[in-house]
C-alpha positions as CSV (number, residue, x, y, z in Angstrom):
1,X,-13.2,24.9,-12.3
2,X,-16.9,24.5,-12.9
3,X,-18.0,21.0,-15.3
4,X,-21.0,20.6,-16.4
5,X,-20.6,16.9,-15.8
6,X,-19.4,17.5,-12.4
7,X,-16.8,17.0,-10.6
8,X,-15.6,13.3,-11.9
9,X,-13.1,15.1,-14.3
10,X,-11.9,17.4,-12.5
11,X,-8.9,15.1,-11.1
12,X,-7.4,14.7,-14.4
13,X,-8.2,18.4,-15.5
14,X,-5.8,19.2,-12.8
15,X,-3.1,16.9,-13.3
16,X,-3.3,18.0,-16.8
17,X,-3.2,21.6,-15.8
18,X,-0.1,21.0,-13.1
19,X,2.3,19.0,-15.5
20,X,1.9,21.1,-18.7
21,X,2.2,24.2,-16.7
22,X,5.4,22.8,-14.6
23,X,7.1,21.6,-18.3
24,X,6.3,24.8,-19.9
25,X,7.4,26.9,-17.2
26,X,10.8,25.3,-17.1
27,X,11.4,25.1,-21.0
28,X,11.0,21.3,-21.5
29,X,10.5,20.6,-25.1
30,X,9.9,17.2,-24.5
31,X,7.2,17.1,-21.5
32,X,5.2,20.0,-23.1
33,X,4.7,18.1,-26.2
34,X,4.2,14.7,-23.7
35,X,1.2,16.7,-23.0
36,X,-0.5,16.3,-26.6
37,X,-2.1,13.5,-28.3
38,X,0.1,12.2,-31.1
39,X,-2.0,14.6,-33.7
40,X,-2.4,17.6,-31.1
41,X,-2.0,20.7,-32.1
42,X,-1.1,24.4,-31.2
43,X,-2.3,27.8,-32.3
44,X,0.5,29.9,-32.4
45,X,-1.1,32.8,-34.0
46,X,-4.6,33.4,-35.6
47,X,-4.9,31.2,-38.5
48,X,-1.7,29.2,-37.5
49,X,-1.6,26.0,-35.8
50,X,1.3,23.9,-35.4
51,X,1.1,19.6,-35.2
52,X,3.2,17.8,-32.1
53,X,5.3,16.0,-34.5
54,X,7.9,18.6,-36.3
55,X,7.1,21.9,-36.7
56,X,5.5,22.7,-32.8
57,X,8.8,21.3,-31.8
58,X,10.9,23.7,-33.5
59,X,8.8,26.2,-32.5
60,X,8.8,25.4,-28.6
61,X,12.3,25.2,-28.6
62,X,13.0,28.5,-29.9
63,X,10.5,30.0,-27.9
64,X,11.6,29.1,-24.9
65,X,15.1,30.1,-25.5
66,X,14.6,33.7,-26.5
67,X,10.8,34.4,-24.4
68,X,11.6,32.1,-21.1
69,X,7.8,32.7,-20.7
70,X,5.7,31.8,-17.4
71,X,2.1,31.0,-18.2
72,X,-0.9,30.6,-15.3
73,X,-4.0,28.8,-16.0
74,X,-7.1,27.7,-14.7
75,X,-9.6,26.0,-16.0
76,X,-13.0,28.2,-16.5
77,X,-15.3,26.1,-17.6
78,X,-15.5,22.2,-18.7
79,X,-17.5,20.4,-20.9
80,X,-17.3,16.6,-21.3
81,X,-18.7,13.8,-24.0
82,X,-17.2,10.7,-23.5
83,X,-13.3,11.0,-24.0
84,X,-13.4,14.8,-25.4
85,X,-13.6,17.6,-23.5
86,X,-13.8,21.2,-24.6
87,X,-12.1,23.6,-21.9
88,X,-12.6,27.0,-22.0
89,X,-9.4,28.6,-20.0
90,X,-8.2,31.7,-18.3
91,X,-4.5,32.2,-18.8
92,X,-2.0,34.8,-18.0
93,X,1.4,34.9,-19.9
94,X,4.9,36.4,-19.3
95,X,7.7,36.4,-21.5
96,X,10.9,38.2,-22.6
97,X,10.4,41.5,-24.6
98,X,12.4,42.9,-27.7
99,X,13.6,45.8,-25.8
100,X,14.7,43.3,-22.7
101,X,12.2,43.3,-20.4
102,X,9.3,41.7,-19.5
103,X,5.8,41.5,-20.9
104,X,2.7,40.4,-19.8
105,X,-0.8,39.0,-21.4
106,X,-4.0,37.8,-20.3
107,X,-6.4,36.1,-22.2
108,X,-9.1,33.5,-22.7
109,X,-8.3,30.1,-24.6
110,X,-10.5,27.5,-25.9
111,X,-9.1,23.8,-26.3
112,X,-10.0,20.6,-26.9
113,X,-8.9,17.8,-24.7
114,X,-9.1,13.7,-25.2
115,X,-9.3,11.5,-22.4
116,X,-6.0,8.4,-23.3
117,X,-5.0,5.9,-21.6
118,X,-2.7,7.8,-19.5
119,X,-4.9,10.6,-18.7
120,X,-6.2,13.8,-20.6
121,X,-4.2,15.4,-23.3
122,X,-4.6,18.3,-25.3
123,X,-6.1,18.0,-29.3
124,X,-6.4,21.4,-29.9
125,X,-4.6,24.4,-28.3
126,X,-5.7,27.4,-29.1
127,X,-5.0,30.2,-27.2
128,X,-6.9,33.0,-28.8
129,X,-10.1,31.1,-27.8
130,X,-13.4,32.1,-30.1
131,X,-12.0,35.9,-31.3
């Protein structure tokens, strides 16, 4: 995970990295969304982004049902200004497909992460990066 401020962040990039993919992989509503700032929000398609509070939670919860997806990601590169940080991200996706098997996508997200008391959370989510 390369940082262009070095390696200082790089602690709480991972921690970051290990508990949203650990919630998200096992369908918990809850510690996904734990992993947002109070405002954060989610792409969920071009044009569509969903806030923490009510409607990503709806969303989640049926998603997880009906896809039980697997997502991998690491880090690609970092960028840091204080408490923000903009993340671009490599990710891989599996999920449940209409016709009953699996799918799988790859792709290249850009987020925005701020640095709380607690550690860093994600702002903005957005899978679908720059395109």
């Amino acid at each position: 995970m390369p940082s262009a401020n070095g390696t200082e962040h790089e602690k709480g990039f991972s921690e970051l990295n290990r508990k949203y993919k650990e919630a998200f992989n096992s369908g918990d509503v809850d510690a996904t969304l734990a992993n947002y700032t109070p405002e954060g929000v989610t792409v969920v398609e071009r044009g569509l982004a969903l806030g923490r509070s009510g409607d990503l939670r709806e969303a989640l919860a049926g998603y997880f049902r009906t896809a039980q997806p697997h997502v991998e990601f690491e880090y690609e590169h970092t960028y840091v200004a204080g408490d923000v940080a903009l993340v671009i991200t490599e990710w891989t996706l599996e999920e449940n497909a209409p016709d009953g098997g699996r799918t799988s996508t790859k792709g290249r997200a850009t987020d925005v992460l701020v640095r709380e008391p607690g550690g860093w959370r994600f702002a903005i989510d957005n899978r679908f990066g720059s395109s």
